[in-house]
N, C-alpha and C positions, 0 to 999 in steps of 0.2 A: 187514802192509805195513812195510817199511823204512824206516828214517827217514834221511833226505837228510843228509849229510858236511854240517859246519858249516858249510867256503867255501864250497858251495854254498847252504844259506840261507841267508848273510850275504851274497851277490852279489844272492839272489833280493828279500831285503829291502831293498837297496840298489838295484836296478831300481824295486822297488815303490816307496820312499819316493821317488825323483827322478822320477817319474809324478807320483805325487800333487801333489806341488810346483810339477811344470810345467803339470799342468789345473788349480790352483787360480792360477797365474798367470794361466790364459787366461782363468780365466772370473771374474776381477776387470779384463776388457776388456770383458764382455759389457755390452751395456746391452738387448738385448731381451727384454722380459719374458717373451715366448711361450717364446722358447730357453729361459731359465733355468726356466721352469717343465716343459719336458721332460726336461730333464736330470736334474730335483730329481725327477721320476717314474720317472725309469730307472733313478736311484739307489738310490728308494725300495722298487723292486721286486726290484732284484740285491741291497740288503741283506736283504731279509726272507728267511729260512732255511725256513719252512714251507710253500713251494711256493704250493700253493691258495691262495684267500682265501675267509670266508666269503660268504653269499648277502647280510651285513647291508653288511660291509665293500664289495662289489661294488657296491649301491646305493647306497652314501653315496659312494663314489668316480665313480660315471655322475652323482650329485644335484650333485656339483662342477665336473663337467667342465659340464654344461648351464648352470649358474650363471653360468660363468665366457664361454662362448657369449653367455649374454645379456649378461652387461654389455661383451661387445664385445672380450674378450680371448682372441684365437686370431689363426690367421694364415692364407693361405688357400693353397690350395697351388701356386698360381701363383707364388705372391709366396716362398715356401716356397723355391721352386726356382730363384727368380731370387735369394735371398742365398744359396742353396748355388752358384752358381755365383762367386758373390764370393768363396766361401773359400778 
């Protein structure tokens, strides 16, 4: 594989850093904890490089999401859909 002419990753890096910039702006707006806790999952999942996860990893992440059920932190998707349409 070829490797990409400097201006070109030096624009690409520069898209990327003023991304990052402008969702870590938005999401020093957020205040709902349900949002930031999917977000902090979808991040969690796009950085991990090894695709799978274990069977042990799988359980302890279903043992948290149920935890977090009971003490009453989710959002329902009614309600889901009425602050997607705020955005």
């Amino acid at each position: 594989m070829k490797s990409l002419p400097l201006k070109i990753q030096t624009e690409r890096a520069m898209d990327i850093n003023a991304e990052k910039a402008h969702l870590m702006k938005e999401l020093q707006q957020v205040e709902d904890l349900s949002l930031l806790r999917a977000i902090k999952a979808m991040l969690h999942y796009g950085l991990r490089r090894e695709g799978r996860i274990s069977l042990e990893q799988y359980n302890r992440e279903l043992d948290e999401a149920e935890a977090e059920i009971d003490r009453g932190e989710f959002i329902t998707h009614e309600d889901f859909k009425k602050q997607m349409k705020a955005w």
